[in-house]
Every structure is written in structure tokens, then in C-alpha cells.
N, C-alpha and C positions, 0 to 999 in steps of 0.2 A: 192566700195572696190578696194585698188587698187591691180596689179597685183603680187607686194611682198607680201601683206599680204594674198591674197587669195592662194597662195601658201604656207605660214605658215600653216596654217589654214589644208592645203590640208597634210601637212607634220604630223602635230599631229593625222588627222584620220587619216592618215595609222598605225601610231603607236600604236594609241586608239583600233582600228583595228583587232592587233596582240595579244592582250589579251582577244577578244569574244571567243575563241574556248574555254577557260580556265574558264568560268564561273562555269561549274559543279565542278570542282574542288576546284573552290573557297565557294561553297556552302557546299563539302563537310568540307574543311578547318573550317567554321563556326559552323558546326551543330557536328565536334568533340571538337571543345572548350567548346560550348554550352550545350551539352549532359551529361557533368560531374556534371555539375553547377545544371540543370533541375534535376539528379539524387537524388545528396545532400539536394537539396531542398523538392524533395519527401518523399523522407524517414527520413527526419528529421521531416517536418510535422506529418507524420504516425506514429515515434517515440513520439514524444510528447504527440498525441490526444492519443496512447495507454496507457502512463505511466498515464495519466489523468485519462481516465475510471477506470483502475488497482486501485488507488489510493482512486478514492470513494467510487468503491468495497470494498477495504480494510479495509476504515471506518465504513459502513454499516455494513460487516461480525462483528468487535471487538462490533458495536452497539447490533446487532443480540444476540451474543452468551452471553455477561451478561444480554441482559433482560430475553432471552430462561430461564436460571438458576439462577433467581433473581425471577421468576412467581413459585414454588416449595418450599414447607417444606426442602425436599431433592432431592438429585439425586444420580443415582447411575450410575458406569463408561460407563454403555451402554447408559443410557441417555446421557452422555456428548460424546459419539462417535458420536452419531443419530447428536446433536448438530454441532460437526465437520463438517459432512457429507452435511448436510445442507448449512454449510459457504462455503465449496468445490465449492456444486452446484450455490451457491450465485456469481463465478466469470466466471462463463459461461458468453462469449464465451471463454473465457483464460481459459486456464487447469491452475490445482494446482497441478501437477508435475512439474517436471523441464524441459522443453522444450526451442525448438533452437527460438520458436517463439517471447514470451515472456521474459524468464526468469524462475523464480522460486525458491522454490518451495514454494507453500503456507502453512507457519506456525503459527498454532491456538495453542493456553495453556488457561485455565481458572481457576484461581485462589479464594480462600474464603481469606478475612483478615480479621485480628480481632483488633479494637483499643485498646491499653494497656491505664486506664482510669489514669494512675499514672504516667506513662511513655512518655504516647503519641505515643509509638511505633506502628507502624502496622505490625503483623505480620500475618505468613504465615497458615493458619488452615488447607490447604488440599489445590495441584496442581494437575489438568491434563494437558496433552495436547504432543506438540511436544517437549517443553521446561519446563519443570516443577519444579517451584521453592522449594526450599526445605523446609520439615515443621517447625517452629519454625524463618526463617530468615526475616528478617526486609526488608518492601518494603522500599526503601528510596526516591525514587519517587515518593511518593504518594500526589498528592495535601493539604496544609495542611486547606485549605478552606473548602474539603470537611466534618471535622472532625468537628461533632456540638460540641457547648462549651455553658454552662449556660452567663449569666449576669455578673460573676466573672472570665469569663475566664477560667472553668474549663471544662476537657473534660467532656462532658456525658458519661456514662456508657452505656454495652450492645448495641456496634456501631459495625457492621461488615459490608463489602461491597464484592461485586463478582467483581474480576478486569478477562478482558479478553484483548489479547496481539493475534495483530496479524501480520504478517510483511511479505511482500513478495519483491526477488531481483528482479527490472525490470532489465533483463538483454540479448537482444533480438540478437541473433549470428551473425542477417544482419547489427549491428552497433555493432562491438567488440570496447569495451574500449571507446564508445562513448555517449552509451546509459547505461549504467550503473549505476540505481538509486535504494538503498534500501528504501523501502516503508513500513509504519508502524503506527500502530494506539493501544491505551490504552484507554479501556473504565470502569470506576468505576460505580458500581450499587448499592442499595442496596437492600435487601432481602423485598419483598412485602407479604410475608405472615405470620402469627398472629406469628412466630419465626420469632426473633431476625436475624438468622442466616440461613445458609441453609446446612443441613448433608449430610456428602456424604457419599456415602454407610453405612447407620445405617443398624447394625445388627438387632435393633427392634427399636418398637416406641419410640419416645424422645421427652420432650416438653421442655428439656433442652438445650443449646446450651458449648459447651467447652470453656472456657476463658484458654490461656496462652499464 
């Protein structure tokens, strides 16, 4: 090597040199770019996998609560609370109040309709729950698949089903405005025992069902 360039050479490590004290620093430099990116990352994952569990939960509770009340002649409103109570339990570890964790809060209604065999309407026979439709009003989202019809196209008669509605806001306070998803499930049933329909609080026995 000759002796200009080994002196080049000698000039860059000094300079090279002058920035070993600065390593820590420059680590630090890194690990706060870094540390935002890694955070986002985290809790976005965590966000997700919880809106997910939340979500099946959801479905299972609206599956829950119209078979609960689809297995009965009748019910009466402490049956359908007990029922509640149960879907509650059903989203453990998430609470179904409103919490900074999740979100919230968790809303159950359980619904009877009844097919109008002329009309095709489905209407309301009797609502519980947190949202409770009104009696007499027309579900208009009701599947029209679910409604059996003969050979000619005509509805059957004496068709009723238990619809239950259930919906909760994921909306967890460590991601405001980011994690923000309403979650929600409708499950139609129908009535499995030897009535048609299922009564809700009969004042006595009935082996009739109410059509209007």
C-alpha cells in the first residue's frame, strides 16, 4: 500500500472513530422509531383476535337464546330473563356491560312471529329483551326462504318462529376511533313442541296459538 493511501485510509478511521462514543445513542434513536411501529402492531393484533372471539360469542348467545325458547309450550318473562342471564354468562371473559376493555354493552331481545298465511307478512306476537319490538309490527327482514309454502306456492298456515337479536359495540378505549366495530347476530327458530307457537306468559293453559 502506498504511503498516500495508507494515510487516506488512516484519515477515514479517525473520523469513523469520532462517532463510536455515539453508538448508544444511536440505538436509542432506533428503538424510538421502532417502539411506536412494535406498539401499533400489538394492539392491533389484540384488537382483532378480540373483536373475533366477541363475535362468535355473539353468534352462539342469538343461537342459545331461540333454541332456549323454541324447547317450551311457553315462557314466562323470568324464563326469558334466566335466558338473558345465561347469554351474559356465555361472553365471559368480556363483560356485557359497557367497559373501557371491550366495548359494550351486550344486547339480547327475543322475539315470537307469526306468518300471515294471506299476506305473507311476519309479524310481531310478543317481544322481550333490551330492544323489544312492538306487537303487531312487521319483521321485514325476515328470510323469505324460511317460510314453508305447499307445491303451488302457497304459504302454509300455523307457521310461527322465535327470532332472537343480539348485538354488541366492540369498542375498546386503548384504540379510540380505531377499533370500532358493531357486532351482531339474528337467529330464527321454530317452536319444537306439539304447539304451533310458544305463549308467553299464559294466564292459563292453551292448546291454542293467537294468529294476527
Amino acid at each position: 500500500m502506498t504511503s498516500a493511501a495508507a494515510k487516506l485510509v488512516r484519515i477515514v478511521q479517525r473520523h469513523l472513530a469520532r462517532f463510536s462514543p455515539h453508538a448508544d445513542g444511536l440505538a436509542a434513536v432506533e428503538f424510538a422509531v421502532i417502539l411506536p411501529l412494535m406498539l401499533v402492531t400489538l394492539f392491533g393484533m389484540t384488537g382483532v383476535t378480540s373483536a373475533i372471539a366477541i363475535d362468535r360469542k355473539v353468534t352462539s348467545i342469538a343461537r342459545t337464546l331461540s333454541d332456549l325458547t323454541s324447547q317450551g309450550s311457553s315462557v314466562t318473562n323470568t324464563d326469558l330473563q334466566n335466558f338473558f342471564a345465561i347469554g351474559k354468562a356465555m361472553l365471559t371473559p368480556y363483560a356485557a356491560a359497557q367497559n373501557p376493555v371491550s366495548g359494550g354493552p351486550l344486547k339480547t331481545t327475543t322475539t315470537e312471529i307469526y306468518i300471515d298465511p294471506a299476506s305473507g307478512a311476519a309479524r310481531v306476537q310478543w317481544s322481550s329483551g333490551d330492544i323489544p319490538r312492538a306487537v303487531g309490527d312487521v319483521v321485514t327482514d325476515m328470510p323469505g326462504e324460511l317460510i314453508g309454502k305447499d307445491a303451488a306456492k302457497n304459504i302454509l298456515p300455523d307457521q310461527y318462529f322465535i327470532l332472537s337479536e343480539v348485538s354488541y359495540l366492540y369498542a375498546p378505549s386503548i384504540l379510540p376511533g380505531v377499533a370500532s366495530v358493531p357486532l351482531g347476530e339474528s337467529t330464527y327458530t321454530r317452536p319444537r313442541m306439539s304447539l304451533a307457537c310458544v305463549l308467553y306468559n299464559p294466564v292459563s293453559p292453551s292448546t291454542s296459538c293467537p294468529k294476527s
